[in-house]
N, C-alpha and C positions, 0 to 999 in steps of 0.2 A: 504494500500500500504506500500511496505517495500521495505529498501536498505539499503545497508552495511556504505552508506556515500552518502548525499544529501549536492551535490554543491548548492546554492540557488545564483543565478548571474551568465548568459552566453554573459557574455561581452568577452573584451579579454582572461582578466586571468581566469575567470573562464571555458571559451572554453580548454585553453592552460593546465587546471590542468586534467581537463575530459579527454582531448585527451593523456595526460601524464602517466596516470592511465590505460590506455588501454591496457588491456592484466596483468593486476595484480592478474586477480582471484576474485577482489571483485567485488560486483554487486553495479556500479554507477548509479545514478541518479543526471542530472542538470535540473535545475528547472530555467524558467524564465519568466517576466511578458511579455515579446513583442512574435511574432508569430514565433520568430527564422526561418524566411525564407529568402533566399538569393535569392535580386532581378538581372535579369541581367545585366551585368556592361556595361554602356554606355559611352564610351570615349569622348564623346561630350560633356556629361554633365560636369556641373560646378565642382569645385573639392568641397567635404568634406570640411565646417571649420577647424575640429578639425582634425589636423594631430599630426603624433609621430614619432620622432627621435630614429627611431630604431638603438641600438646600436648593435654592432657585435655578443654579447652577446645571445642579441634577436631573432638576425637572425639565429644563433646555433641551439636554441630550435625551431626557428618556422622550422628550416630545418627539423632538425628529426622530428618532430612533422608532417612532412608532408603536410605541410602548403604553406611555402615559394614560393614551383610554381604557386601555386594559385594567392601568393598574386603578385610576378614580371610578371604575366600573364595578371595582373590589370595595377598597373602603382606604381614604385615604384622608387626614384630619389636618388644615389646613392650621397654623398657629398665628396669628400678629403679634404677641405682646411674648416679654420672655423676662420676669422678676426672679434674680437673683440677691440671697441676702446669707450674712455671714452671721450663724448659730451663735456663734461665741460672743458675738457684741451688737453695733447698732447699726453699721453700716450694709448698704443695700441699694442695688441699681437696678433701676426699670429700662426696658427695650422696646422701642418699639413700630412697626411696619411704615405707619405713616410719618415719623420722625424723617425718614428720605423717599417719602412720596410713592414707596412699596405698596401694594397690597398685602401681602404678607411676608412671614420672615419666613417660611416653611414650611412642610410636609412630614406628621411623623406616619411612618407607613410600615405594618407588618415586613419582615426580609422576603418573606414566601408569598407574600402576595408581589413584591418586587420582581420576586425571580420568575415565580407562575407568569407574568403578565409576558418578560424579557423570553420566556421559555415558548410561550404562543406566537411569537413572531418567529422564533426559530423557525419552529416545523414548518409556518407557513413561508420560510425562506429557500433557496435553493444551496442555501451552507450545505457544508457535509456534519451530521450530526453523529453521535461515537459512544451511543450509551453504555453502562456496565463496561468500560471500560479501565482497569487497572493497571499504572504505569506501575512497573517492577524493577527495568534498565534504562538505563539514557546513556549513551556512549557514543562517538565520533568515529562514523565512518568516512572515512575520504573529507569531505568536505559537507559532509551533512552530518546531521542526527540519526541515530539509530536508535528509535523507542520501543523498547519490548514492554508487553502488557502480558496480565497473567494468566489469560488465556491463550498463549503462545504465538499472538498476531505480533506483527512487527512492521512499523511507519517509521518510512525514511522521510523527513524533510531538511531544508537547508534551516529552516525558522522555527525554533521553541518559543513561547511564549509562556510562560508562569503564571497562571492565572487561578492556583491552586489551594491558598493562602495562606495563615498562617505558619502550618504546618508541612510548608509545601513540601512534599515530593520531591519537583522537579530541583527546587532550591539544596536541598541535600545532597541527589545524585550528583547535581553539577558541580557540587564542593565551593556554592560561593559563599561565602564570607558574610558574616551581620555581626552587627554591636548588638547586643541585647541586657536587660536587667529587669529585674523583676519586682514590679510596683510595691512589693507584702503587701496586696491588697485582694478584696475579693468583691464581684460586683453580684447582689443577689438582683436580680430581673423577673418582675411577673408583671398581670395587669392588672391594677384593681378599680374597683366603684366605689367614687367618693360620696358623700353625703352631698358637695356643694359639687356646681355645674363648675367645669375646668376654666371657663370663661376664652378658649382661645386662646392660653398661654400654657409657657413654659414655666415650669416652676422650677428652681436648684436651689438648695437650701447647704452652706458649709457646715459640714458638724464637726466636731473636734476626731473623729474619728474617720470622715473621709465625707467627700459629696455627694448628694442625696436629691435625683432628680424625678420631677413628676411630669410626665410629659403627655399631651391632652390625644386623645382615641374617643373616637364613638361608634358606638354599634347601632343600628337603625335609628339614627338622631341622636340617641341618648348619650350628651355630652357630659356627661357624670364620670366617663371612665376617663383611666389613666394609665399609660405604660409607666414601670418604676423603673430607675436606677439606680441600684444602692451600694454606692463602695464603699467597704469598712474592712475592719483587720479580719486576716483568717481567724482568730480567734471568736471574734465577733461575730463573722457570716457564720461560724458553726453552731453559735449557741440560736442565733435566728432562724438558719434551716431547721432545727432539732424541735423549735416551737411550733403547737397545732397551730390552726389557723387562726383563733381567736387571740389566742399571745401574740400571735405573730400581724396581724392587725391591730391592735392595741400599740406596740412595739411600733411600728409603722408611722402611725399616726400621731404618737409623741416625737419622734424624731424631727417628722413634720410641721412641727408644730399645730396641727392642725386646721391648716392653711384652707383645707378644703372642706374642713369638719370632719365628721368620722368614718372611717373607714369601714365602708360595709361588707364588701366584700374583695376577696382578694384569687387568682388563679393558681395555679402551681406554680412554683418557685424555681428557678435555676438558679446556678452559683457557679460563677466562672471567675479563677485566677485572671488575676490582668497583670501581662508582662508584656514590656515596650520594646520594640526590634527595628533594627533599618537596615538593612542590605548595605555592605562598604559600596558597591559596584551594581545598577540595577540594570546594565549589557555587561555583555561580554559579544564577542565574533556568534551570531546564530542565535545568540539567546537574551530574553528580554525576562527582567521579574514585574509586574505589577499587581496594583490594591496591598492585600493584606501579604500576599509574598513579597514584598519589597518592603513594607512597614505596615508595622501595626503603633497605635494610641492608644493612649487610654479613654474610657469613654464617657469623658468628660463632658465633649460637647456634640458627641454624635456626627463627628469628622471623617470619622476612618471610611465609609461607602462614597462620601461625595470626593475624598484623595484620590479614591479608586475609579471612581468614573471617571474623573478628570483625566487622570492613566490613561484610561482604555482611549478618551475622545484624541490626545495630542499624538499618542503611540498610531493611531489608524490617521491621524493626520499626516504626521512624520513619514509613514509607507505607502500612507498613496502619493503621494509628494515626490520620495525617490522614485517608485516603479514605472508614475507615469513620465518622471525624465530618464527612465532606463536605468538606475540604478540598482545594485546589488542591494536588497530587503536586507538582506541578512548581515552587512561589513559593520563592521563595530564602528566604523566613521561617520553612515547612516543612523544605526542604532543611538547612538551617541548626543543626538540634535534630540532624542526625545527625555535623556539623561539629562543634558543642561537645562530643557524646560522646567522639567515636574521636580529634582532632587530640589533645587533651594528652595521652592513654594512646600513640599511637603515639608523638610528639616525645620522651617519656619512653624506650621505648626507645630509640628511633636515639644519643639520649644516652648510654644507660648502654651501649650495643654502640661507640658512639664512644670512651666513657669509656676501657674495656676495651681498646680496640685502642692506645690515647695509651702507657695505664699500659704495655702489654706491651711497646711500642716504644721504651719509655725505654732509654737506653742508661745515664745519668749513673748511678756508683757507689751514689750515695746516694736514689735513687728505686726503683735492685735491691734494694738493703738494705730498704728501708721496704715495698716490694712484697711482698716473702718473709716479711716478718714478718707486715705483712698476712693473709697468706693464711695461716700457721699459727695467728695469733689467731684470726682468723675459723672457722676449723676448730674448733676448741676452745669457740666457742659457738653451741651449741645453735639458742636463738632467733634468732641473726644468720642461720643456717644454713638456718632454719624458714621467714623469709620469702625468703631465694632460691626454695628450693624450690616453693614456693605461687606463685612472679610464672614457673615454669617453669609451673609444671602449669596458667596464665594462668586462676586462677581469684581475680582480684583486682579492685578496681577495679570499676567500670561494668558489669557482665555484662549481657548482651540474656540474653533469656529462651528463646530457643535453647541458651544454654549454662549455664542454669543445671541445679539437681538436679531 
């Protein structure tokens, strides 16, 4: 089997590079280990743990991409305002859509209603689609890739692509290189229904223990619910998972201060380690990492998927660009023009989500003091307040032309 360039991961971004790619002239191939089918969407059922704060950015590319009706066909909760305030003392800033004549700041949307919608364009595309497929080898033949999978098939192309994530596969075989460390923190995620309607915002609450987000979902109108994200010490997430649900709502809603009133009910719980990665090198000659194989964040602000689209829109920028001047897809001099885009815009965040996590963990008297005043200064101007907002809505910087107007 052959292709011009074998995506290996049809998650988000990897769906989102496939479908970007469409109509390039080369002959794609995504490869992935689950059965890439898209079940029928049932409003009734519970929401997704894992949701993502689609930024406006996002929504750009899932639009063209053909995507976006799929996915607002599902259920997908639009936010304008986003109140952040610091547990430990008084300071606390409001955000908000109309401040630079937005509509809104965002989208929080189920992953799987994301991926379902990106998955339904597939089929109805002429891509090559590679379900149940298990990468096991990746080695260099000649001047290509030789991918063995673990049903004994084997796909030569000149182009890997890494779109696998954090755990990638491909990132190991290849022996490239990451900085990584490990947040000791642990993020519990579920959905719950508050007593008070979420009013269209984002809520993040600092507790001395780590940040604590409520981010606004509704199921047939009902703007009562909320996706949670709670990071706090391993220690902590253990004795929370360990609570039935009534502790564990209680527990919830103090934390919250009860911003929304009480917590009525709450879904099953997950609890995932959060540990920060970045690839030294995201080419190499034949091979690209993006999304979450090239870096992961912490998920503080709901970053890491709209880093990844971004990925996918500049990367399928960058190789229709060379192919249709006749260049080599695969030379690491091509590769390389989509390295200097994305690495200093993503390095940038992980910084300023690092930043944030430092400042909030400060325990010292006089860095709460300067923190709180901080954030009420900040509140009070406008402009400072202007460009948060605009690096939320990720219409800053470098745009691929996916996500521009």
């Amino acid at each position: 089997m052959h292709a011009d360039l074998v995506i290996v991961g049809a998650g988000m971004v990897g769906s989102a590079l496939a479908l970007a790619l469409e109509g390039s002239g080369l002959d794609i191939l995504l490869l992935d280990g689950s059965p890439l089918s898209v079940k029928p969407f049932d409003r009734e059922a519970p929401f997704e743990p894992r949701v993502s704060a689609l930024s406006e950015a996002s929504r750009r590319i899932l639009q063209r991409l053909h995507a976006w009706d799929g996915i607002a066909a599902r259920r997908a909760e639009p936010y304008r305002e986003m109140q952040v305030w610091d547990g430990s003392g008084t300071g606390q800033i409001h955000f908000s859509a109309a401040s630079v004549h937005a509509e809104m700041l965002g989208h929080i949307v189920e992953n799987r209603v994301v991926q379902d919608a990106l998955l339904e364009r597939l089929h109805d595309s002429a891509l090559g689609l590679l379900p149940n497929a298990r990468l096991e080898q990746l080695r260099h033949s000649g001047d290509d890739w030789l991918l063995s999978l673990s049903d004994g098939r084997e796909i030569r192309t000149p182009l890997v692509v890494a779109a696998d994530g954090a755990n990638s596969a491909v990132r190991r075989l290849a022996g490239c290189a990451t900085r990584e460390w490990d947040y000791l923190h642990h993020a519990i995620v579920t959905s719950v229904r508050c007593e008070k309607p979420h009013q269209a915002t984002a809520w993040q609450r600092f507790t001395d223990d780590g940040p604590l987000a409520f981010l606004p979902l509704a199921k047939e109108g009902d703007a009562h619910w909320c996706s949670i994200v709670w990071s706090t010490t391993p220690e902590q997430a253990e004795k929370l998972m360990a609570l039935d649900d009534d502790g564990f709502r209680k527990a919830l809603g103090l934390a919250f201060e009860h911003r929304l009133g009480a917590i009525e009910h709450a879904d099953r719980r997950l609890c995932i380690p959060l540990r920060q990665r970045h690839a030294k090198r995201y080419v190499e000659p034949g091979l690209v990492l993006i999304g979450d194989a090239a870096h992961t964040i912490h998920p503080l602000a709901g970053q890491g998927v709209n880093l990844g689209f971004l990925d996918a829109a500049v990367l399928a920028e960058v190789i229709e660009h060379a192919h249709a001047r006749g260049e080599n897809i695969a030379e690491e001099r091509v590769l390389s023009r989509f390295e200097r885009r994305r690495m200093p815009h993503n390095l940038a965040m992980m910084a300023a989500m690092e930043g944030f996590q430092r400042l909030f963990q400060a325990d010292p008297l006089a860095v709460r003091w300067l923190r709180n005043a901080g954030l009420r200064l900040v509140d009070k101007h406008h402009e400072a307040k202007g460009v948060f907002v605009r690096q939320a809505l990720g219409l800053t910087g470098d745009l691929p032309n996916l996500a521009r107007v």
